[in-house]
N, C-alpha and C positions, 0 to 999 in steps of 0.2 A: 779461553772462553770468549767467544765473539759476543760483542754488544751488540746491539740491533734499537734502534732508534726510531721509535713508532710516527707515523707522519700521519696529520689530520687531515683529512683530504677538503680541500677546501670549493665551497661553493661557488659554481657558476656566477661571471657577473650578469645581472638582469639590466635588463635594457630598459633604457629610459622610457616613459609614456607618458602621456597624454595628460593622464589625470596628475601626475607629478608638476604639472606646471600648468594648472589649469588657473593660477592667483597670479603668479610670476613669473615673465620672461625668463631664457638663459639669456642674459644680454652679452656672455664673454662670446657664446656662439653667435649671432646677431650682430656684432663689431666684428668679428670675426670674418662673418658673407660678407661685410662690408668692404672691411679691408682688404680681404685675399684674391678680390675679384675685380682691383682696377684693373684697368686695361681692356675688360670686357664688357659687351653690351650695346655693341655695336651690330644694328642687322646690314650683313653682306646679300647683295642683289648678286654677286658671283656665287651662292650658295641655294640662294634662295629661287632662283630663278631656274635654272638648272635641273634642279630638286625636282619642283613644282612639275615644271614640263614635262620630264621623263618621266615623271610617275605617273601623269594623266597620260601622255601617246602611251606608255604599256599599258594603261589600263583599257585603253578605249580601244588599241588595238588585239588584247584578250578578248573584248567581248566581241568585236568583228568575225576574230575567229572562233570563237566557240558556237557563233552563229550560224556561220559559214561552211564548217566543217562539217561532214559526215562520216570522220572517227568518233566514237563516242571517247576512247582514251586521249584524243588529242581535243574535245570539247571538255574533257574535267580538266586536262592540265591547263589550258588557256583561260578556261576558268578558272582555277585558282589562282593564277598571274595575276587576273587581271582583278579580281577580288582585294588582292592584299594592293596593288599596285593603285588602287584606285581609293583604297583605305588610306593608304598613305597620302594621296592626293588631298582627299578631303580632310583630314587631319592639320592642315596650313589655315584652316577657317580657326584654329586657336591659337597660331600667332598671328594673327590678324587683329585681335583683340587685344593685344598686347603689345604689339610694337608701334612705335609712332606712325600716325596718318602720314605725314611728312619723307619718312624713312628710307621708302621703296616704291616710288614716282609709277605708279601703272600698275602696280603688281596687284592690288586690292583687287581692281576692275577686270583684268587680267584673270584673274584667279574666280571671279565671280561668274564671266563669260564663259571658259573654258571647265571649271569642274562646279561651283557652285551650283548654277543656274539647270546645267544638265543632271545633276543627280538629285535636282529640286532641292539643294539644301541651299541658299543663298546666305553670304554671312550676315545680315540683318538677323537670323534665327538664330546667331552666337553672340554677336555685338547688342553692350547694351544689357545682357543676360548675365555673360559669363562675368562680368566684373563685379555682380554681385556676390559670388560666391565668394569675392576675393577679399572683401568689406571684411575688416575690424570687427563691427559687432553682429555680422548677418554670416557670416558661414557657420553653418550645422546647425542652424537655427531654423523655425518653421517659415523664416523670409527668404531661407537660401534655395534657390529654384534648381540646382544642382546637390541638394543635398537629404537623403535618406537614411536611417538609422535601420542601416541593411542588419547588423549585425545582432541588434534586438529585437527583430521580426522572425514572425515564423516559421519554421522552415521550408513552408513548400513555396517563399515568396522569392526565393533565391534561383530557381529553375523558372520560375513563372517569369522573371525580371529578362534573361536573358531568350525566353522564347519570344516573348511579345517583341521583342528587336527585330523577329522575322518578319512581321507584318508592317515595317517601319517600309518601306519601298512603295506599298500598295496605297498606307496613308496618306505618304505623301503625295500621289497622285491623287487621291481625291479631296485632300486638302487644296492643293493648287488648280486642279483639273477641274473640280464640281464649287468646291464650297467658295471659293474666290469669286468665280464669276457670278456666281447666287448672289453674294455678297454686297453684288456691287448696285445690285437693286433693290437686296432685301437689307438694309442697315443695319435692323439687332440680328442676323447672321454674321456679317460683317463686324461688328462688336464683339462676337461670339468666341470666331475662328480666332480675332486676334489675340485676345485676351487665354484662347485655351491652346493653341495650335499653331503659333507663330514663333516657339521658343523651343532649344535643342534644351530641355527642362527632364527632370525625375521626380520632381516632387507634384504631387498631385493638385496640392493645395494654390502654388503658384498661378497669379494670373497677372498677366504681363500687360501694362501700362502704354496707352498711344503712344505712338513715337510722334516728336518735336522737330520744328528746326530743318538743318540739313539733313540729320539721323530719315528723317520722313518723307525724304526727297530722293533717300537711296531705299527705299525700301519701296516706291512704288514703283522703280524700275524691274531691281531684281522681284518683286513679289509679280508683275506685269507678265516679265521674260518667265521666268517658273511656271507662269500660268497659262503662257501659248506654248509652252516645251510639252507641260503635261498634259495637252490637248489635241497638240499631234501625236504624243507616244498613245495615248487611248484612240487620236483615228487611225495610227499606222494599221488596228488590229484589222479594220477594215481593206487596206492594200495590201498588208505580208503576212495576213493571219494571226494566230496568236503566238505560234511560235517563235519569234522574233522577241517581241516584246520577254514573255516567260522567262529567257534565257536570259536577256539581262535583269532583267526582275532576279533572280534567284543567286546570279554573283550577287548584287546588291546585297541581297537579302544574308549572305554568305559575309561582306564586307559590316553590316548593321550589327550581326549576333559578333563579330571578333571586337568591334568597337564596343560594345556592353560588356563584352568579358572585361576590356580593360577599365572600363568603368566600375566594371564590381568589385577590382583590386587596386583601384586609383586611390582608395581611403578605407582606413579599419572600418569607418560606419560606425562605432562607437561610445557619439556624442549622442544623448537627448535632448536634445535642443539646446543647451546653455551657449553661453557667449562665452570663446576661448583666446588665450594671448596667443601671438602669432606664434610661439612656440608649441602649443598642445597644439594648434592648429597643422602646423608641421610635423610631431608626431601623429596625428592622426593620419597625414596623407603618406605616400609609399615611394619610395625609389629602388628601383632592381639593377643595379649598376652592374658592370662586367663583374667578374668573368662571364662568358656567356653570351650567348646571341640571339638567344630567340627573344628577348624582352625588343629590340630592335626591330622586330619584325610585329607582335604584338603590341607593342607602344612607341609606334616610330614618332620621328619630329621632335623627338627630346623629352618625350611621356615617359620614357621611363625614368628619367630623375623627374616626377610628378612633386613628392617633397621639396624637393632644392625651387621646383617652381612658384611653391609657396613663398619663399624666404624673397626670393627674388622674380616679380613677376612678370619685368619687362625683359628679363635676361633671353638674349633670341637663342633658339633650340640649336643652334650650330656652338654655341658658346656653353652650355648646360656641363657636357664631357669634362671639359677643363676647367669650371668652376667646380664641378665634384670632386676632381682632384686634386685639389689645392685643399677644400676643406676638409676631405680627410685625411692627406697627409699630415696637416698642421694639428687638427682636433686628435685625430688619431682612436685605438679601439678602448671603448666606453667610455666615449663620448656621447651627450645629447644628439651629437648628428648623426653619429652611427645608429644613435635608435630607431629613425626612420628606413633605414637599409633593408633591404627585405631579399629572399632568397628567388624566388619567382614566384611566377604565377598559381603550379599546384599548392604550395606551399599557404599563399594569401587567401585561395578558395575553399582552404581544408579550415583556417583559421576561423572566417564568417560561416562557413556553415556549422559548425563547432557551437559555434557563439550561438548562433539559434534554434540551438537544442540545448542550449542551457547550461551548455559546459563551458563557458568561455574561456579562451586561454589569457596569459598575461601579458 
């Protein structure tokens, strides 16, 4: 007679969240990033600089050719080059806000000249903003200008959020183009613009504060140069017609809606407002680590460990890869850190839109 030995099949471990640590730190994880990542945190100008430049000469050389050309298959693929290529470019205005003034001697300026100022985003509209979201008591709060409770809204605010992205190109031209120079005579427009239209912002409510100081002294250059760039891109239409302009207007516009996708999967969106320990706060935000390659091309610059950026803010995006690997070799699976790990992108869009039709998952 064989015995047979019944086995209870046991449940899946569940991943840590948000609401699990919304009173208390995990502080073994938090000693933890602390510990496991000397040696790093250092920004390299052999990295950075590099980086920077190649991604803006293909992107600007994409759009030349897309221009230029009279294949239509060889104006979508230089357009798309030059879409992610220039995506990537502008995505350096968020270590910019994070890594020391001091750090990287020219690069700021560098980096303001050559991609800022030409795609009208200067980093004066991320500096100064983004470090709010990073605050103790203001992320996910009605103060954090980066922050919307995507996932408890309704559902047609989720396609609405990533199309309005496409009109992100044209704005800024007439932010910088029209309402600047009104501005500069008409004072409560001037008050207006800045307070509504001067900040890479999501939340509606946001209204962004005079700048002070030095901060006020770089922002009337770059706001200055943004404002004769998108003066001649509105009279070039008069010398090379309109189609010149359209063509790169529409990478842009191509490069605007991929940077809002990864926006939409940058954080569960899960908080109502309350004030969280930097741990929910870490579980609320997302990392899509290897295997895999496309998060690299979707959240280049180190966005895609977006979590681990929470934990450590000044950590520069060259250093992100080897600080994720250290904390989960050592934390290891079901751990608080693994709970921020996410699969990709379909994956995190199935989840928020889920959410706001009232199914949420857990």
């Amino acid at each position: 007679m064989t015995m047979h030995q019944t086995i209870t099949p046991q449940p899946a471990a569940t991943k840590a969240t948000r609401v699990q640590f919304m009173e208390a730190d995990d502080k073994d994880m938090l000693r933890a990033a602390r510990d496991l990542t000397k040696g790093l945190g250092e920004a390299k100008a052999g990295i950075y600089w590099p980086d920077m430049l190649i991604s803006a000469g293909l992107g600007y050389a994409g759009i030349a050719t897309a221009i230029l050309s009279g294949s239509l298959a060889v104006q979508l693929a230089a357009g798309l080059v030059a879409a992610l290529a220039l995506y990537r470019a502008l995505m350096f205005i968020h270590e910019l806000t994070h890594i020391h003034r001091d750090a990287l001697p020219g690069f700021r300026t560098a980096w303001n000249v050559l991609v800022g100022i030409p795609m009208l985003t200067p980093s004066f509209m991320y500096e100064g903003v983004h470090v709010i979201h990073h605050k103790r008591t203001q992320y996910g709060t009605i103060e954090d200008p980066e922050y919307l409770p995507l996932a408890l809204m309704k559902p047609w605010s989720l396609p609405l959020f990533v199309i309005v992205a496409m009109l992100l190109p044209v704005a800024l031209i007439v932010r910088f183009g029209v309402l600047y120079p009104l501005g500069l005579v008409i004072p409560p427009l001037r008050k207006f613009t800045w307070e509504r239209f001067s900040a890479l912002s999501i939340n509606p409510e946001f209204r962004r504060k005079a700048p002070e100081g030095d901060f006020a002294l770089r922002v009337r250059w770059q706001e200055a140069g943004a404002s004769l760039w998108a003066i001649a891109l509105i009279a070039s239409v008069f010398v090379f017609g309109w189609q010149p302009l359209a063509t790169a207007l529409a990478i842009l516009s191509l490069a605007a809606v991929l940077n809002q996708l990864r926006t939409l999967v940058a954080h569960l969106w899960e908080n109502e407002g309350e004030a969280m320990t930097v741990t929910a706060q870490f579980l609320d935000s997302v990392n899509v680590p290897p295997p895999g390659l496309a998060a690299e091309i979707w959240a280049p610059v180190g966005l895609r460990y977006h979590a681990l950026h929470h934990l450590m803010p000044s950590m520069p995006y060259h250093d992100l890869p080897e600080a994720h690997r250290r904390l989960a070799r050592e934390l290891g699976t079901g751990s608080t850190y693994e709970g921020a790990n996410h699969p990709g992108m379909a994956v995190l869009v199935a989840r928020i839109a889920k959410s706001t039709m009232g199914t949420r998952g857990g």
